[in-house]
C-alpha positions, 0 to 999 in steps of 0.5 A: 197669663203673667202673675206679678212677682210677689212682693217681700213680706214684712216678717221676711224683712223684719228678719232680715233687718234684724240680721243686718243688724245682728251681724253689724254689732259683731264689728268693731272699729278698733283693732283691739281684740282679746289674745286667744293664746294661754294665759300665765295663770292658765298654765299647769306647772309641776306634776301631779301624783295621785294621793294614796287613800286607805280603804274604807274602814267598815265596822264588822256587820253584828249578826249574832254569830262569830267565824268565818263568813261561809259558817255565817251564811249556813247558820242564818241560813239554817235559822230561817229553815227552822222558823219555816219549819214552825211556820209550816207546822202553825199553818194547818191549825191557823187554817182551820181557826180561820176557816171556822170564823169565816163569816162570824162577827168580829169580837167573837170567839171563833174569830178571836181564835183566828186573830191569835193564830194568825198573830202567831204566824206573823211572829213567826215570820218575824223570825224568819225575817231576822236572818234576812235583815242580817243577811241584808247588812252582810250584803251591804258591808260587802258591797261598801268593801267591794267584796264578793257577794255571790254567796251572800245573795244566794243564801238570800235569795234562799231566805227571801223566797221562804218569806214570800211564801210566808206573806202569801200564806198569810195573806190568804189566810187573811182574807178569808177571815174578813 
């Protein structure tokens, strides 16, 4: 059995009137085409240098402590130890406090208790969190002057993890006093 051809569709044919058409606008009839080659304006004349630029100018990072950089490091360094070490000595007290307003009604004196001693950790803590705020700006000063940092972020690394153990103790802590 014979099938006919099948005959054009009309989305088929509206492309291709569309495309005669399309191709007919790019001709033209005079022969006047714009020139490709450089134009006078375009050209670059004379010879570029670069221009000598100063280094950043970054205002000494105000920490507290004079000297050279390494004896800054050890002091804040030194600092947050020390405050870990009151940290670590609070702790057993506030634990107790807070374990013995475990369940009592807010207000109470048991739970008065625990809310001081908890708010003597986080003070605390605070200064912990000092020596790495200024670590933190001795981080960036470095940065900005590209210089090296690789003693600055591990005094830092040093100083963050003490305060993460900080946060989580408090953390617990406040837990179960609700």
């Amino acid at each position: 059995m014979h099938r006919p051809a099948p005959s054009p569709s009309i989305p088929s044919a509206a492309f291709a009137l569309v495309l005669a058409l399309g191709l007919g606008a790019c001709q033209s009839a005079s022969g006047n085409y714009p020139s490709l080659a450089i134009r006078d304006i375009e050209r670059a004349e004379g010879q570029f240098e670069p221009v000598e630029t100063p280094p950043l100018d970054v205002p000494e990072v105000p920490t507290g402590l004079t000297g050279p950089l390494p004896e800054r490091l050890a002091a804040l360094s030194q600092s947050a130890r020390a405050a870990h070490e009151r940290f670590l000595a609070a702790r057993p007290g506030a634990s107790r406090l807070t374990a013995a307003a475990s369940g009592a009604s807010i207000g109470s004196d048991a739970w008065a208790s625990a809310e001081v001693a908890l708010s003597d950790l986080d003070s605390i803590r605070s200064d912990t969190a000092i020596a790495l705020a200024d670590l933190d700006n001795l981080a960036i000063a470095a940065a900005v002057q590209s210089e090296e940092r690789t003693a600055i972020d591990a005094a830092r690394a040093e100083v963050l993890a003490l305060i993460v153990e900080e946060d989580s103790t408090l953390r617990d802590l406040r837990a179960r006093l609700r």
